[in-house]
N, C-alpha and C positions, 0 to 999 in steps of 0.2 A: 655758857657762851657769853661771858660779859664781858669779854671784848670783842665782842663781833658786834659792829653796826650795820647795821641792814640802810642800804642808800636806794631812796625811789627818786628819781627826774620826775620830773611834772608837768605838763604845759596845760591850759585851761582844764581841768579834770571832768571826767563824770560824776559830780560831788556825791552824790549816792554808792557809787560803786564802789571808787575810792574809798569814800569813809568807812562801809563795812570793810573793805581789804584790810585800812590799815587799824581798826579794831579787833580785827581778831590777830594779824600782826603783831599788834601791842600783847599781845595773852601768851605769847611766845617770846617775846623779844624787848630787852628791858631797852636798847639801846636802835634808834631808829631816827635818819635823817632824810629830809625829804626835801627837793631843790625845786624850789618855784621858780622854771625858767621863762620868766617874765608874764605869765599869767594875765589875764584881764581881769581886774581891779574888784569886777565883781566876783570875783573868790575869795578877795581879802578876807571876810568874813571865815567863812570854810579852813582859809590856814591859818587865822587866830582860834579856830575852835581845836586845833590841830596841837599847837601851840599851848594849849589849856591843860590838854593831856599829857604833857611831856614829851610830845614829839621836838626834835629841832627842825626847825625850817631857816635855810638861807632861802636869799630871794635874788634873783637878777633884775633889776630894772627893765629889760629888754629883753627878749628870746634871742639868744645865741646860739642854743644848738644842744643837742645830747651831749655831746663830745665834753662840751664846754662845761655843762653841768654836772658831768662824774669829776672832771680833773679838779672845777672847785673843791666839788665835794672831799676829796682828796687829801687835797692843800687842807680844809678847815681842820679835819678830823686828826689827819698830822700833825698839825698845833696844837689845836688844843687837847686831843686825847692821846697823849704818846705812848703809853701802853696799850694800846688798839693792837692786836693782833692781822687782823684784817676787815673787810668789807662781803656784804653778798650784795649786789648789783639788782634792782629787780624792775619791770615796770608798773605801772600804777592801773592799768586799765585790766584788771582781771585774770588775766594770761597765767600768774603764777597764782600758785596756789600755798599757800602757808607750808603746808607739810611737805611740799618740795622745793624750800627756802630751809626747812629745816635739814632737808637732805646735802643739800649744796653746801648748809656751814658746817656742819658733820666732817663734811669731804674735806672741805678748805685745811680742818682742823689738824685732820688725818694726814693732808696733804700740802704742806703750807709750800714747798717748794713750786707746784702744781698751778696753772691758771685750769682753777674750775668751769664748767658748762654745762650749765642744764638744757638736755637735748631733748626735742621733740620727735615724735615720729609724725611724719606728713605722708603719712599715705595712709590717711583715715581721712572717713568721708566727711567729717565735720570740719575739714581742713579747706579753707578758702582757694579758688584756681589760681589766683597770681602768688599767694603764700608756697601753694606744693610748686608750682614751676620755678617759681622766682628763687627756690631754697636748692631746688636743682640744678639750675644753670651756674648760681652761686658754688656751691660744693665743688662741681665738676672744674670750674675754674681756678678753684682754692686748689685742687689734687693736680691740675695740669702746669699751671703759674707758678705757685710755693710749694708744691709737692708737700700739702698735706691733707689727712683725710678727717674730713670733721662733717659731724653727723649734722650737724646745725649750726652754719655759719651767723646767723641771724641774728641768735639768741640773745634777749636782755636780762636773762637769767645767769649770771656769774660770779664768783668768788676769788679773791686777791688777800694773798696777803701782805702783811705791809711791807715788804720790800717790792712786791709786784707795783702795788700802789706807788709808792717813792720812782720807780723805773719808769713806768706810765705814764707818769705826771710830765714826762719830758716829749710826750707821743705828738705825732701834729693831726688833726682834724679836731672842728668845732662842730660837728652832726653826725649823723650815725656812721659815715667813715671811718669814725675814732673805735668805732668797736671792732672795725675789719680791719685799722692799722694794729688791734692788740693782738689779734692772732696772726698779721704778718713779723710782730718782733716777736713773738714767740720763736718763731721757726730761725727767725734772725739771732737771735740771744739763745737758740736751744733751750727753751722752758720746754718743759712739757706741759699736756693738756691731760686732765680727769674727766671723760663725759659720766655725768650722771643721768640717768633718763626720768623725764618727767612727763606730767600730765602734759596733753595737748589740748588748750583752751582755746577756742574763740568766739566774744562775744559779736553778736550780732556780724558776723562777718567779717572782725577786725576792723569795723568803721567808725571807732574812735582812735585809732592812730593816728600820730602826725607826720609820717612815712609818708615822701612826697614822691611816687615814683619817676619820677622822672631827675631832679634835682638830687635828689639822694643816691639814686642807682650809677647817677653820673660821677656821684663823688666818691662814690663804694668802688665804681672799677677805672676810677683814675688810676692808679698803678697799672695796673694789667694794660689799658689803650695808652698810656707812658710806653709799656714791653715793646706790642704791636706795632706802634708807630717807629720807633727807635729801628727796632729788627726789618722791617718792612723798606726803611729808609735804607735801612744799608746793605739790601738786597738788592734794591732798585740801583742804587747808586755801583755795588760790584757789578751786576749785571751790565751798566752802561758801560763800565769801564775795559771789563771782559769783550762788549762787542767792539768797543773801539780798537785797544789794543792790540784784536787779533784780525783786525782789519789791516792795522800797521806792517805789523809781523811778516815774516815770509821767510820761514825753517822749520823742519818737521816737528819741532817742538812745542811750536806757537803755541798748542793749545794751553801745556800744565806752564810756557811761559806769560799768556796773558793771565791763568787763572794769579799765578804768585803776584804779578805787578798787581793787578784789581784789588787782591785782598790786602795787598801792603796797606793802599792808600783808606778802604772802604774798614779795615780792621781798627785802624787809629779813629775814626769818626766816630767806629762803635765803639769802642771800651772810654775813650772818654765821654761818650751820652751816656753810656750805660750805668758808668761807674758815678758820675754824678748826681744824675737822675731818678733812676730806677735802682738799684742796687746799694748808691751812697758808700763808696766804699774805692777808696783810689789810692789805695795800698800797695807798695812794691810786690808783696807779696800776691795780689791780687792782678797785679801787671805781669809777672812770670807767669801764673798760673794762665793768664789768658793768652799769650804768645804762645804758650807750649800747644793748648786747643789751637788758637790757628795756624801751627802751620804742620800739624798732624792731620785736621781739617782741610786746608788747603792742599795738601798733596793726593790725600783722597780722595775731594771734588776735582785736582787736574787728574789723576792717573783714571778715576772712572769715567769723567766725561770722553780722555780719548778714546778710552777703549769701548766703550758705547758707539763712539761716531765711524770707529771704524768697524764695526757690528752692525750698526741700524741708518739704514737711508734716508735718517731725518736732519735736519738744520743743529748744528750744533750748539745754538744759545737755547735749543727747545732740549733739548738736554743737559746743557748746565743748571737749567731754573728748574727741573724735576731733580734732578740730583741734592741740587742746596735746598733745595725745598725738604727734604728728608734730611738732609743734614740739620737744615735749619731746627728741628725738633728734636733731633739728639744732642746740637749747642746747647738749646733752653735750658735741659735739664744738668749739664755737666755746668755751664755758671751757676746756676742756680744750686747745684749742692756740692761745687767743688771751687769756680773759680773765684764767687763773691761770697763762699760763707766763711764767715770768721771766727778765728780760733778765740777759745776764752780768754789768753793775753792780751788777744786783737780789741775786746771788744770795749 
């Protein structure tokens, strides 16, 4: 494995813990780079002793962010080691364990096309309650959003090789986002994913992380309340337009004619937020692809709602909002793996 570097992030450390981590580390791995993301000054000591050993250490001035801290790391080892095969990702506070670093470069090796993941299982009792909830809400989100299933969204356990590295380097987040946008360009770029299962650690309850729940969780499901809002908006918006319209109207028609006028105007609002925004992607071909969903969609939502209203003695906007509501979840999925995924020329 001598071109595999092993990269840890850093922020103030538990210099005990750390230092036996990255000594026994060292007994396995000739090649090991370690980012001190802006650290307090009283560590300087600790990554000069670091330093002594033959470890590399960059240093940020300032805390930026995980994010910020792997894409340097990146950048450096790109320069200056250009025969670098890849990288194993890992964090510094205990979590991994040596001999499941060596499993993840194993994989990498095995699997260089592959973004690696060392998986946890979180349903052991040594597992903290906002780590098992917080890794479940995460997943079920990942599987309903990007329609993928990954055992361990979470993980700072991974391996890249260096064309992933080179790919990634162009990712946007500067904190732990940057690890949830790598498994959204996965699915984006069709990489696949290797889970390898590993030890489940936690020291002291994971309260040496610098996992800010609140600020971090924000910036983790930025995309997804991007989806909701966007989708949401232009539910509300066909909805108004739907009740106005068929307020105008007056022929037996009105209903699938106010559904088509609504979604004409409320359809263009969404593919261009969509395709901007959330998706990133305003491609002709991605423009065909979504006309053909609306207006197989929209004749669906008109020929069901009439025939409902003339079935059921309810209000007919209280049937159009149940119907596109159900549509609304069979949309998500068909852009989502038909009309914004992009073909390998595309990308």
């Amino acid at each position: 494995m001598k071109n595999i570097f092993i990269v840890v992030p850093t922020l103030d450390p538990e210099e005990e813990i750390m230092g036996k981590f990255i000594k026994e580390l060292h007994k396995e791995f000739e090649n090991i780079l370690v980012v001190n993301d802006g650290s307090n000054t009283s560590h300087d000591k600790f990554f000069n002793s670091l330093e002594k050993t033959g470890i590399k250490v960059i240093k940020h001035y300032k805390n930026f962010g995980k994010g910020r801290g792997l894409k340097n790391s990146f950048n450096y080892l790109l320069n200056e080691y250009p025969e670098i095969e890849g990288v194993i990702t890992c964090d510094c506070d205990g979590q991994h364990s040596v001999k499941d670093i060596k499993k993840c470069a194993k994989a990498l090796l095995k699997n260089p096309d592959k973004l690696i993941l060392g998986v946890r299982n979180f349903d052991g009792d040594n597992v903290p309650p906002k780590s098992k909830f917080g890794n479940k809400i995460t997943r079920n989100i990942f599987k309903i959003f990007i329609g993928l299933e990954i055992s361990d969204t979470q993980t700072g356990l991974r391996g890249l090789s260096k064309s992933l590295m080179e790919k990634f380097m162009d990712l946007s987040g500067e904190r732990y986002e940057y690890e949830t946008n790598m498994l959204i360009a996965c699915k984006n770029e069709s990489i696949e994913l290797e889970e390898v299962e590993i030890e489940t650690i936690y020291l002291n309850s994971n309260a040496n992380s610098h996992f800010n729940p609140l600020r971090d969780s924000i910036m983790i499901y930025k995309l997804f309340m991007k989806y909701f809002v966007v989708a949401f908006s232009s539910f509300v918006l066909d909805i108004i337009l739907f009740s106005a319209i068929l307020g105008i109207l007056d022929f037996n028609s009105k209903i699938l004619a106010a559904t088509i006028l609504a979604r004409v105007v409320s359809s263009i609002y969404n593919y261009i937020v969509n395709s901007n925004l959330v998706f990133k992607d305003m491609s002709i071909s991605s423009l065909v692809k979504y006309y053909i969903l609306v207006v197989i969609q929209m004749f669906i939502s008109g020929c069901s709602v009439t025939y409902l209203f003339g079935l059921l003695n309810i209000p007919v906007v209280l049937i159009k909002i149940v119907v596109d509501c159900l549509l609304w979840v069979i949309n998500l999925v068909i852009q989502r793996e038909f009309v914004f995924k992009r073909k390998e020329n595309e990308k």
